[in-house]
Backbone as a ProteinNet text record, in pm:
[ID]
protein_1_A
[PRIMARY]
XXXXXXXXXXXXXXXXXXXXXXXXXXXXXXXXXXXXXXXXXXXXXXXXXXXXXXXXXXXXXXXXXXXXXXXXXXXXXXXXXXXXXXXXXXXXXXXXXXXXXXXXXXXXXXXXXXX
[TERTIARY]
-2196.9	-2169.6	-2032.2	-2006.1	-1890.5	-1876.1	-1716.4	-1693.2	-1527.8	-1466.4	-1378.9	-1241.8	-1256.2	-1156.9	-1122.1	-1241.4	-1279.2	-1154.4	-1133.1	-1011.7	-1030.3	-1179	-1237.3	-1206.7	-1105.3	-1079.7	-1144.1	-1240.9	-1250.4	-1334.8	-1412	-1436.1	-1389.2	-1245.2	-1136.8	-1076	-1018.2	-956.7	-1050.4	-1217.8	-1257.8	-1264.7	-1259.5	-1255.5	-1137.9	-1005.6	-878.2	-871.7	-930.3	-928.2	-1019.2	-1114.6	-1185.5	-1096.7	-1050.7	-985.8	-870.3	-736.9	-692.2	-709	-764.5	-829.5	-760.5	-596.3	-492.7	-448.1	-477	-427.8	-274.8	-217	-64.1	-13.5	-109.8	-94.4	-139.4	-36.8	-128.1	-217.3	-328.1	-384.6	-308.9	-329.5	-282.2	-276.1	-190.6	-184	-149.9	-276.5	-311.1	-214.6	-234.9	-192.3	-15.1	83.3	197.3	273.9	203.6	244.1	262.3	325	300.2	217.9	119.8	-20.5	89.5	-6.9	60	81.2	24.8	61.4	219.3	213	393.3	470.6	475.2	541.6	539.6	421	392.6	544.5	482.9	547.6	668.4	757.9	871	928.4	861.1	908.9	906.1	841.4	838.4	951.8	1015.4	1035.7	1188	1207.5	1352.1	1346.8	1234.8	1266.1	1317.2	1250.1	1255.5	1398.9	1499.7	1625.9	1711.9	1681.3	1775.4	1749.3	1632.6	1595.2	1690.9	1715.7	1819.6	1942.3	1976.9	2088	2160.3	2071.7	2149.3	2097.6	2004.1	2049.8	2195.8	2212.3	2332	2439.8	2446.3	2537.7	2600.3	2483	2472.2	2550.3	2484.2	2569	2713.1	2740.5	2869.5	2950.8	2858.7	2936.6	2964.8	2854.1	2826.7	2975.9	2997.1	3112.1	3197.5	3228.9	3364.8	3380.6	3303.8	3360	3388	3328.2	3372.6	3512.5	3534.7	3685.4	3787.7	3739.9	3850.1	3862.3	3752.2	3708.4	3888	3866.7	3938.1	4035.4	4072.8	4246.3	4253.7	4251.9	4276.4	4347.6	4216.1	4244.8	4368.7	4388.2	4537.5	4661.8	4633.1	4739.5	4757.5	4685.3	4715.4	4740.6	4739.7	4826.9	4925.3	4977.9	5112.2	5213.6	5113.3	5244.4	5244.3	5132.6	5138	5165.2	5113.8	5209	5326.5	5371.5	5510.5	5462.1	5626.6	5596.8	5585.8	5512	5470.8	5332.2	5309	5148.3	5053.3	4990.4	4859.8	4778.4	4746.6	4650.2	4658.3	4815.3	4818	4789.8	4800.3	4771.6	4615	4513.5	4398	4347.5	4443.6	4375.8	4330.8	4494.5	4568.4	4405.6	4374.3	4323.3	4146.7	4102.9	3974	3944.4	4063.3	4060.6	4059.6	4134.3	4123.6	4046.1	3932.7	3778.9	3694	3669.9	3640.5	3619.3	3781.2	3785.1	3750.6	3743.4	3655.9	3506.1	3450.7	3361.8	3286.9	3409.2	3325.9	3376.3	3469.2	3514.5	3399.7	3324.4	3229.2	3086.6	3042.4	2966.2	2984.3	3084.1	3114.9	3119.2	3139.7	3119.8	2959.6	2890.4	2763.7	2686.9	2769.4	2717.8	2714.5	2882.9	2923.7	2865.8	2841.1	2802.7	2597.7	2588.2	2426.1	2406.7	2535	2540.6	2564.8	2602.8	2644.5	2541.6	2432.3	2294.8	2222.5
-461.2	-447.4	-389.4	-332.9	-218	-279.8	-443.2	-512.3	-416.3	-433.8	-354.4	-448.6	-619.3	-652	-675.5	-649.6	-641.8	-565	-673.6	-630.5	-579	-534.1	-481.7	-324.1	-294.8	-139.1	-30.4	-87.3	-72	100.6	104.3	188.1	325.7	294.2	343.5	437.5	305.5	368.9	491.4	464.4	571.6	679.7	690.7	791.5	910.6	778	867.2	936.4	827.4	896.6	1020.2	1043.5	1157.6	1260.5	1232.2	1351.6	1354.4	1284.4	1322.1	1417.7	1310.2	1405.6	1408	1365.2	1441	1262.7	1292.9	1201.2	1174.6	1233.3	1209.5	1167.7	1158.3	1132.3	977.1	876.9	746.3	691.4	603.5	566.1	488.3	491.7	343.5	231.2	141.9	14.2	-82.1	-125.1	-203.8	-362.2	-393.3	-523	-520.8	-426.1	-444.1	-472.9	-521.1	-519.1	-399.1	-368.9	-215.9	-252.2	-153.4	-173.5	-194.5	-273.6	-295.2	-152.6	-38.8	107.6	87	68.6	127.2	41.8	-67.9	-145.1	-107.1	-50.8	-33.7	121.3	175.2	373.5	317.6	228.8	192.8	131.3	37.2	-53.1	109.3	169.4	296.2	382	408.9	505.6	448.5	340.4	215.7	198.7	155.3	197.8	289.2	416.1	581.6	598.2	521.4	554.7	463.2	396.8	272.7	332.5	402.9	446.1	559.8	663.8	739.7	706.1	595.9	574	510	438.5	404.8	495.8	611.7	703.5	804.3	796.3	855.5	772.1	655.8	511.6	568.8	569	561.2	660.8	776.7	956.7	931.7	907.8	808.7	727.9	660.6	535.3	588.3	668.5	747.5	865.4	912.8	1009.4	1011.6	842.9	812	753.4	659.3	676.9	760.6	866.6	1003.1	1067.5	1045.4	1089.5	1006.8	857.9	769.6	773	803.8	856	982	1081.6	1154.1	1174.9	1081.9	1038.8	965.4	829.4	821.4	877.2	992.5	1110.5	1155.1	1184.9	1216.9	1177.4	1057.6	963.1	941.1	924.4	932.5	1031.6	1152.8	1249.9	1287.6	1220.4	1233.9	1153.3	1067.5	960.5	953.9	1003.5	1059.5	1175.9	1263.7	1455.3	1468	1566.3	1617	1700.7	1656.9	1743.5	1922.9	1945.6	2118.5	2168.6	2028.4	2049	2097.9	2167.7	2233.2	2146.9	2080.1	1980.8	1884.9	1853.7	1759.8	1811.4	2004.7	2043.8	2066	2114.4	2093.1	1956.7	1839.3	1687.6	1685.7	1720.4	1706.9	1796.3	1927.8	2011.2	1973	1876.8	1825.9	1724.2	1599.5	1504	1569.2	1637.6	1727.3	1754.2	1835.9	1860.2	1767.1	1642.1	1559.6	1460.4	1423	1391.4	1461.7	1569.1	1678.3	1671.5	1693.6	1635.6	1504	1410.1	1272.7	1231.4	1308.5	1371.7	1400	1503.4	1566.2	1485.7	1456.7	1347.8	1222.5	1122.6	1025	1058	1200	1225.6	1245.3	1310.4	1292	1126.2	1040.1	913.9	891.3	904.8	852.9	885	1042.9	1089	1017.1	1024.5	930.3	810.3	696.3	592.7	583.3	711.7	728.6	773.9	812	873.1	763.5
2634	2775.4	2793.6	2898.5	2907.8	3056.8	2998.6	3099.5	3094.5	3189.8	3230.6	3201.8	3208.9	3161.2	3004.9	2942.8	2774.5	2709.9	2587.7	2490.6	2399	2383.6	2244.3	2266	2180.8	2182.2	2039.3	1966.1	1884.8	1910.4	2034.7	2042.6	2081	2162.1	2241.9	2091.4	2001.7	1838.1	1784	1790.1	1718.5	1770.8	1923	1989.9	1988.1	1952.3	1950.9	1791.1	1708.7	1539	1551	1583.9	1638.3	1683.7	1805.9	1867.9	1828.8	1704.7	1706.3	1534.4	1485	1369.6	1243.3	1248.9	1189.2	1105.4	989	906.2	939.2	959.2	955.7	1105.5	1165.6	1334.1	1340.5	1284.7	1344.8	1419	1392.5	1455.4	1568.2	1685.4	1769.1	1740.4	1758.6	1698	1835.9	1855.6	2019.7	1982.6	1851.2	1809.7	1846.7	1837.8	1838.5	1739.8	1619.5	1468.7	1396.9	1310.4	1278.1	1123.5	1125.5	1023.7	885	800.1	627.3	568	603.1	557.8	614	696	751.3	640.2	618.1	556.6	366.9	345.2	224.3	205.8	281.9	336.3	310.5	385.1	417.5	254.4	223.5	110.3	0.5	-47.1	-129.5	-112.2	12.1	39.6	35.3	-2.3	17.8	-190.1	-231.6	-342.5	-431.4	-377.2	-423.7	-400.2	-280.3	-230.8	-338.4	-375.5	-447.3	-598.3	-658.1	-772.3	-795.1	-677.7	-675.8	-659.6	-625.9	-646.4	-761.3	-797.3	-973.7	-1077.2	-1021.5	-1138.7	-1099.5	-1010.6	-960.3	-993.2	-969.9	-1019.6	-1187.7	-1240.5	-1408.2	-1455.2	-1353.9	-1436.3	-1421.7	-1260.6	-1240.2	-1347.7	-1392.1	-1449.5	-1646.3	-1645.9	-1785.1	-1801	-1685.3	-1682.9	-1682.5	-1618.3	-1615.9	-1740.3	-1861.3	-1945.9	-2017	-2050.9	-2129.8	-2077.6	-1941.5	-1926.5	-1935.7	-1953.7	-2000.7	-2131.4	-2223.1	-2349.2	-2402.8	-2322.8	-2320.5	-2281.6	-2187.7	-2157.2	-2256.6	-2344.5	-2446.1	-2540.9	-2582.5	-2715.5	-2689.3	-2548.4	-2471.6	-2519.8	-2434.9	-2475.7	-2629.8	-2720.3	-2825.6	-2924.5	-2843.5	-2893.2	-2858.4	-2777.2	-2712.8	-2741.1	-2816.5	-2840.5	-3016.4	-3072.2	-3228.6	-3284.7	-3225.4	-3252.5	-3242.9	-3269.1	-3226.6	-3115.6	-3033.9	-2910.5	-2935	-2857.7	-2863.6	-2939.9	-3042.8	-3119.5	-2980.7	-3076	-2963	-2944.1	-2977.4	-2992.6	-2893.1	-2828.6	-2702.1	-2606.3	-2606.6	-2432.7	-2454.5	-2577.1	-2598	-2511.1	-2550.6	-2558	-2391	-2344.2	-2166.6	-2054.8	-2141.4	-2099.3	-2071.1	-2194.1	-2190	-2084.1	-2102.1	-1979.3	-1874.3	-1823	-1714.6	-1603.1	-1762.1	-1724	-1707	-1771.8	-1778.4	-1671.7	-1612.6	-1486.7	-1338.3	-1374.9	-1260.3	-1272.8	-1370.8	-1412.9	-1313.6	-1370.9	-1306.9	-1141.5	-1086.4	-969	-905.3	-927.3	-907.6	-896.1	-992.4	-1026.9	-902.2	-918.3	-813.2	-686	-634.4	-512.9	-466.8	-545.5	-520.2	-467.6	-571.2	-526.7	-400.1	-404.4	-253.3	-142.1	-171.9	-26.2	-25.3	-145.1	-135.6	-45.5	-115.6	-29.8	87.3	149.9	259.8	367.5	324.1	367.4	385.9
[MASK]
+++++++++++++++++++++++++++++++++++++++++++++++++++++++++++++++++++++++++++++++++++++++++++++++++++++++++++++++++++

C-alpha cells in the first residue's frame, strides 16, 4: 500500500540508484549514519596516510644517520690529520652533502605532516 505517511523508502533508494546510475555517486543515506563503506574508505585512506608517513619518517631517520655518519669522519679528521691534508676538506665536503641530503629528505616529511 502506497500510504503517504510510510517510512519505507526502499523503493524511493532504487529509484534514485537507477537514475543516478553512477557508482561513485552515493546512494542516499535516509538513516543519517554514514554507511560502513564510508568508514571502511576513511579508515584505508588514514592508513595509506600514516604508511606514507613512516616511510618518509624512516628515509628521514635513515639520512640523518649517514650524515652524522659523516660529520664524524669529519671531525675525526680534523682532529687526526695535519692541518691542510686533503682528506679533511674531502671529509668537510661529504658531510656537507650529506646534510643537504637529509635537509632535503626531512623537509619532505615535514611538509607531509603538514598535509
Amino acid at each position: 500500500s502506497s500510504d503517504v505517511c510510510s517510512s519505507d523508502l526502499s523503493g524511493f533508494t532504487s529509484q534514485m540508484t537507477s537514475i543516478l546510475g553512477n557508482s561513485k555517486i552515493p546512494t542516499p543515506n535516509y538513516g543519517g549514519e554514514p554507511s560502513p563503506d564510508f568508514y571502511k574508505n576513511e579508515l584505508k585512506k588514514l592508513e595509506e596516510r600514516q604508511n606514507k608517513l613512516d616511510e618518509l619518517k624512516k628515509k628521514s631517520n635513515d639520512q640523518f644517520a649517514v650524515a652524522m655518519a659523516a660529520k664524524q669522519e669529519y671531525e675525526t679528521a680534523v682532529n687526526t690529520l695535519p692541518a691542510g691534508d686533503p682528506s679533511i676538506e674531502t671529509a668537510k665536503q661529504k658531510f656537507i652533502a650529506e646534510r643537504e641530503k637529509w635537509s632535503n629528505v626531512s623537509s619532505v616529511y615535514v611538509e607531509a605532516l603538514q598535509s
